[in-house]
N, C-alpha and C positions, 0 to 999 in steps of 0.2 A: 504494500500500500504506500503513495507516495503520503510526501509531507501533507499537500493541503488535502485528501482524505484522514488522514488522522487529526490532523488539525480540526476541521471539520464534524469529524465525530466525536472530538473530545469537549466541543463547544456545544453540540448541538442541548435543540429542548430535548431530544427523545435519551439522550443520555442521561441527563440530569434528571429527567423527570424519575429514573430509576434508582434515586437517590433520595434522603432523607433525611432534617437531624443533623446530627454533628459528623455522619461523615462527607453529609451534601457539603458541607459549611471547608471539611479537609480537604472535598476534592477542588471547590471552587478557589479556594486559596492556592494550590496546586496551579490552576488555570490563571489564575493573577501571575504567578511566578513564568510561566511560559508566556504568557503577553508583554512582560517586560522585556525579555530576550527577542521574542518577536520583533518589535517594536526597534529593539537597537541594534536590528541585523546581527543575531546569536542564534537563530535558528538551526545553523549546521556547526555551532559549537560540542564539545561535549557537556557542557552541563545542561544546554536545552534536552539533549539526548535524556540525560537524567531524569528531568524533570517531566518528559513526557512517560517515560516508564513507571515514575514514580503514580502520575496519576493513572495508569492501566490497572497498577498496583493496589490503590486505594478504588477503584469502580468493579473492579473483580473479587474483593478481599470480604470477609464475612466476617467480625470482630465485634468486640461488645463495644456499648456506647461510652463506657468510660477512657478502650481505647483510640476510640477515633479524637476522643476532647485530644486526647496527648497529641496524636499526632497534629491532630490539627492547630493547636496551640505552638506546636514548636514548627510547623510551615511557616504560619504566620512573624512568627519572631522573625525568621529570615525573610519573610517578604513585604514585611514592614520598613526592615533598613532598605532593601533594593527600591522601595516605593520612594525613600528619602532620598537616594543617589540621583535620580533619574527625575528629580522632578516632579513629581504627581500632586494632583492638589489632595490637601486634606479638608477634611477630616478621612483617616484613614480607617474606612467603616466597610460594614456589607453594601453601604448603599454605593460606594465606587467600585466594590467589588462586581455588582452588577451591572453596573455601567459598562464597566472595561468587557465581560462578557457578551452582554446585548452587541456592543460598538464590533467587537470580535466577530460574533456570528453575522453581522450584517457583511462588514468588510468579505473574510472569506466566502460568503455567498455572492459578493461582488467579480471576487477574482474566478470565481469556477462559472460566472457565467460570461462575462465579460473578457478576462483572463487581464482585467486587470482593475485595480479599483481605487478611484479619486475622490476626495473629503477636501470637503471647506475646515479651513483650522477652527472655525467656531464649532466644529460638529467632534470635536474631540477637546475644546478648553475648559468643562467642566472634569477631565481625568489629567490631563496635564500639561504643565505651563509652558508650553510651546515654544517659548522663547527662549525658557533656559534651557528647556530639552535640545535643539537647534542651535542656542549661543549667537542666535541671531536679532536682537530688539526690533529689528523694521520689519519682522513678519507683525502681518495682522490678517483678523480674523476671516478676513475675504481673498487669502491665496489659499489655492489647493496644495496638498498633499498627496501623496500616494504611498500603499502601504503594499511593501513589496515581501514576499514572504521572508527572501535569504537576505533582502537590502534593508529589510527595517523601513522605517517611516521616515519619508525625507522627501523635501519641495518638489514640485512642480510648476517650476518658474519659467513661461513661454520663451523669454531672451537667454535664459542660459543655456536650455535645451538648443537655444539657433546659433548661437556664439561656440557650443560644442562642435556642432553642426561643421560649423564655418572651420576651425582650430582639426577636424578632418579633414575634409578638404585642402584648407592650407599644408598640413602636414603632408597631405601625399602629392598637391602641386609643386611643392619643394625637390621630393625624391621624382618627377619624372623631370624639371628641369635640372639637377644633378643628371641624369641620365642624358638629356639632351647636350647638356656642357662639352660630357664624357666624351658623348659622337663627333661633336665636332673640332675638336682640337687638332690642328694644324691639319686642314684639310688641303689635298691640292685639287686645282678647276676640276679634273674630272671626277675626283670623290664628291667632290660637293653637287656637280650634276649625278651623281649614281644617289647621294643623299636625298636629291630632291624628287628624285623617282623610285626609289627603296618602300617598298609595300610597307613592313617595318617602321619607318621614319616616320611615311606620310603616318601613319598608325599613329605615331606617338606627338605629330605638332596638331592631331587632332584631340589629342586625351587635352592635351594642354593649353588649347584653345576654348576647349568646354569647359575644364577648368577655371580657367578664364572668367568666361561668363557666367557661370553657378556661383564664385567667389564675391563677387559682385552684386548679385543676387541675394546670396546669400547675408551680406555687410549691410545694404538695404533694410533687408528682411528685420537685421538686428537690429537696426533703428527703429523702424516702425514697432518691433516687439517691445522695446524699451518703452517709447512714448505712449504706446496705448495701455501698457500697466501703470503708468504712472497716474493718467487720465483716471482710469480704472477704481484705482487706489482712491485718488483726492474724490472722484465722484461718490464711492461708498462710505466714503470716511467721514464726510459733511462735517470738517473740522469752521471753525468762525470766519479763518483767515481766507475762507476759498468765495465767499460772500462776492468776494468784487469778480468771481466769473460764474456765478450761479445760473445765470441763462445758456452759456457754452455748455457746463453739465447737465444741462437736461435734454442737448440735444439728442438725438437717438444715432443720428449717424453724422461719423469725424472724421478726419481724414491726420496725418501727421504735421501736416503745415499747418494746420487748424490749431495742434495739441500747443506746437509750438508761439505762433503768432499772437492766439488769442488765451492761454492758460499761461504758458510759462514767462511770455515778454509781462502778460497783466499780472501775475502773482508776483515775480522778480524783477522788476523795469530796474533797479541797479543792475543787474547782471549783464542786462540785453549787450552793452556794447563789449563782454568778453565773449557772448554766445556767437555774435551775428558772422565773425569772419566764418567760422565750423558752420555754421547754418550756410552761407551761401557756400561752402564749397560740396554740403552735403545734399542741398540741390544743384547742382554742377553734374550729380551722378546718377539722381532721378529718370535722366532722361535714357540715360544708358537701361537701366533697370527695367525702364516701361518699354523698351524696343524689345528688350528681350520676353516680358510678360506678354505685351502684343507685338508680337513678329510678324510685319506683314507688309506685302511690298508696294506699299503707295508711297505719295508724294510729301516730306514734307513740307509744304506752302512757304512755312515763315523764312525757309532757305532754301528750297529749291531743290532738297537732295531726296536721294532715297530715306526712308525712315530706315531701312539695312546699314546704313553706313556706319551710324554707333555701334552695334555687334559687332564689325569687320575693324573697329578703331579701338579696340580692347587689347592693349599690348599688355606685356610685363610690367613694364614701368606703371602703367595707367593703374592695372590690377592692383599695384601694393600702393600707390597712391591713393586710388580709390578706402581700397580696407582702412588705411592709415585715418583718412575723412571720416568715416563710418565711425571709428573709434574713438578719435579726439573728440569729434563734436556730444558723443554719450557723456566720456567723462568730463568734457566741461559743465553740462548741463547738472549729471550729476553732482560735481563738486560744489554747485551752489543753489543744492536742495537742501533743506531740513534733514535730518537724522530717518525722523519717519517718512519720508518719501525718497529714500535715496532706492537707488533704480536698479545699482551694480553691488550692492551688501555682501550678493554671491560668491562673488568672484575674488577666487585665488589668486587668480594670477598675478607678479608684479606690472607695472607699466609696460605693456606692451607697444612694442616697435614693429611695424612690419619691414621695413626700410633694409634691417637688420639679417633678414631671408633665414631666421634660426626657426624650429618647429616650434610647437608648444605643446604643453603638456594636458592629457587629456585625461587625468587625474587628480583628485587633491590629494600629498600625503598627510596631510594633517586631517584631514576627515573621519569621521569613529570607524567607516568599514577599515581605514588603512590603519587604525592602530588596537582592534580588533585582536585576540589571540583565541586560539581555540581551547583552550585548558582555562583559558582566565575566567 
């Protein structure tokens, strides 16, 4: 039986309902103790192992009512402190005990139908305080979560997911231009005419050309991610200070120059004149973005050219130009938001340079899964 089958059965009603008393009360304390682990990616540790055996143990076991108090008494001891580590609100009662079960059995019937399953942080801050559990303060109650069975619970933030996105991408348009370097060093006339007809070659100034354009794409993409949570956020949040664009929030449909023009120049007008150079150069590459989303061969008017010629003007140079625009202009924006609206909280990474043509890392090691042991 896999994990989420036992999981599964060991939550359910039809289990428990077969229980009663003080050793309902050991086995649900049991089920407290695997939710923790759960939760912080410990699932394929050895002590989850334990702990799920233990409660097979105590649902099979047939013992009098004085022993199930002991045993239940001394789970609790130890799932009292794990309750205190990790955050969980108190009072530490049966009434959180049932919570964190209800919240359990919904989640895994989320995942076995779904295969996969997403929570607003309000749908779990009655069990725990999301913030410290995370060590992140700018979450609030209106980002989702997802709770992974081996990953534990951990955000589902649209720009980080895109900026992953992108950081692959880049990483593997690096290693095929290293390969293209490789080919062409100190070629003579006729290698370089067999280069430009090599099945092979042409192969690969195609990988790097799409490249190209995804990369681009993709740097857009993380822009618009970024502004439309941020939008997102101040609109759910109805903090005082957001008053002077309260008409913008209640529009139903925005656009990213919108986010930026009429939310962020009207909440921060000191800021405008460090934003605006990154703003225009991040519409500079709009246009490149929209030829690629509508690729199509008319005219365009205001110059006389094909709408194709943007896609065909996507060099190298432009590519990590581009990214570089995409980037600066977040973290400027970010860096003159409030604490509670910052945009990038997420992210590991130091200052990135595209300039620089080094990879990036598509890890955190400071994150709980990487410091994580399996005996701990």
């Amino acid at each position: 039986m896999d994990d989420l089958m036992v999981l599964k059965e060991l939550f359910s009603r039809a289990t428990l309902n077969t229980m009663s008393g003080a050793k309902k009360k050991a086995f649900q304390y049991t089920l407290t103790a695997i939710f923790i682990n759960l939760i912080s990616g410990r699932q394929a540790t050895q002590g989850q192992v334990g702990n799920i055996q233990l409660a097979y143990e105590i649902k099979e076991s047939r013992l009098k009512k004085e022993q199930y108090v002991l045993w239940g008494n001394s789970i609790w001891k130890t799932v009292q402190d794990s309750l205190h580590k990790s955050n969980f609100k108190k009072p530490y009662d049966n009434e959180l005990v049932n919570r964190i079960i209800a919240f359990t059995r919904e989640r895994l019937s989320d995942i076995e139908k779904e295969e996969v399953s997403l929570f607003q942080t309000k749908q779990i801050k009655d069990i725990l305080d999301y913030k410290k559990f995370t060590g992140q303060p700018a979450f609030n109650d209106n980002h989702w979560f997802e709770l992974n069975i081996y990953k534990g619970v951990y955000p589902t933030i649209p720009e980080m997911i895109i900026f992953n996105d992108l950081k692959v991408h880049w990483n593997l348009y690096l290693e095929l231009l290293a390969e293209q370097d490789e080919k062409n060093k100190q070629l003579s006339h006729q290698e370089r005419f067999e280069m430009i007809t090599d099945v092979k070659s042409r192969e690969l100034r195609n990988k790097i050309g799409g490249m190209q354009r995804n990369l681009v794409f993709l740097a857009v993409t993380f822009v618009e991610a970024c502004l439309y949570d941020f939008f997102y956020n101040i609109k759910l949040g109805n903090h005082e200070e957001t008053e002077a664009v309260k008409g913008v929030l209640k529009e139903k449909k925005i656009n990213d120059k919108q986010i930026v023009e009429k939310v962020i120049y009207k909440l921060y007008p000191e800021e405008v004149e460090k934003i605006k150079p990154h703003y225009a150069n991040y519409k500079k590459i709009l246009n490149y973005r929209d030829r690629y989303v509508h690729a199509s061969p008319f005219m365009d008017e205001s110059k006389h050219i094909s709408q194709l010629q943007p896609l065909l003007q996507v060099t190298k140079s432009k590519t990590i130009e581009f990214l570089q625009y995409c980037y600066d202009f977040i973290r400027q924006i970010d860096d003159c938001l409030p604490d509670k609206y910052k945009m990038l909280f997420w992210m590991f990474d130091d200052e990135v340079n595209f300039h620089n043509e080094e990879s990036l890392p598509l890890t955190n090691d400071q994150s709980r899964l990487s410091k994580i042991s399996y005996y701990g």
